[in-house]
N, C-alpha and C positions, 0 to 999 in steps of 0.2 A: 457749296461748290464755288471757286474762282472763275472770273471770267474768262482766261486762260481756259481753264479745264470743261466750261460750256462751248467757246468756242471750238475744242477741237473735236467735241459730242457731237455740236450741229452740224459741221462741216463751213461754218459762218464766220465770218471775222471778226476780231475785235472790233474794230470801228461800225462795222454792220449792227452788233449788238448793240452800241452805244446808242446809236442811230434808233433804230426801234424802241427802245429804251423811248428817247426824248422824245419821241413825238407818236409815242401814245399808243404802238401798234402792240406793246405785248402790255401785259398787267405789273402794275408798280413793282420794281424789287426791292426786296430788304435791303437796309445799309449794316455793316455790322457796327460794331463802339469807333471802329477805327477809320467810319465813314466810305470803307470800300462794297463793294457789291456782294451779295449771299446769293446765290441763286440754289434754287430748288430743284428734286425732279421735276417738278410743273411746270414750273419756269422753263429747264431746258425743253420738255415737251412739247409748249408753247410756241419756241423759237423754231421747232424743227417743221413745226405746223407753217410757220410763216415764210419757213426757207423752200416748204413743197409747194406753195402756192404763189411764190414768186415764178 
């Protein structure tokens, strides 16, 4: 899944993702060959986790 397509899952922004991303709140995500983001269902599930406890 594109980061695009997780943001509009979690209701989170792009920069919000990014943000969690660096500094360690969600678990590593996959890069694919072409060095952009893969995310998972876990992943998105993850972030939606972090968006209810905001």
């Amino acid at each position: 899944m594109k980061l695009s397509e997780v943001a509009d899952r979690t209701g989170l922004s792009t920069p919000t993702i990014r943000f969690y991303e660096k500094s360690g709140l969600c678990p590593s995500i996959e890069r694919g060959p072409n060095g952009k983001r893969r995310f998972s269902a876990t992943d998105s599930e993850w972030l939606m986790l972090l968006a209810s406890l905001r």
